[in-house]
Residue, then its C-alpha position, 0 to 999 in steps of 0.5 A: x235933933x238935926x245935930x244927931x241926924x248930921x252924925x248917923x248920916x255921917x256914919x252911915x253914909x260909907x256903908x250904903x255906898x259900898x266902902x265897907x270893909x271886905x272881910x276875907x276868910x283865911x283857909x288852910x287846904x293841905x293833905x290830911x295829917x292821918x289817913x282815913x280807913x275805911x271803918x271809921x269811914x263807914x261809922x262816920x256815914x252811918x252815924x250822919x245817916x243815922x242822925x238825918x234819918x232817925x227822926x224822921x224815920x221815928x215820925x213815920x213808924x209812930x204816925x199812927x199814934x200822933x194821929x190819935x186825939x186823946 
């Protein structure tokens, strides 16, 4: 049993002290290849307020009938 001990301290041991490895992220920023117009601008906004306030907005115009106990 110690023998089992002695190797998870061995591993664990670099880990707790902080030697692990820095993983890093490789980003790419540069211009855009296509320009944006201004339509699909406004669909693209419209289908994330949509997204974000459609059920919440579903909840609210239908609260009356959750509120019902049947």
């Amino acid at each position: 049993m110690s023998g089992l001990l002695r190797t998870v301290a061995r591993r664990a041991a670099p880990v707790l002290r902080g030697h692990a490895v820095t993983q890093r992220a490789s980003l790419f920023a540069g211009p855009a290849k296509e320009k944006i117009g201004p339509l699909e601008t406004i669909i693209g906004l419209g289908f994330f307020a949509l997204a974000i306030l459609g059920p919440s907005g579903w909840i609210l115009a239908h609260l009356e009938d959750y509120k019902k106990k049947e």
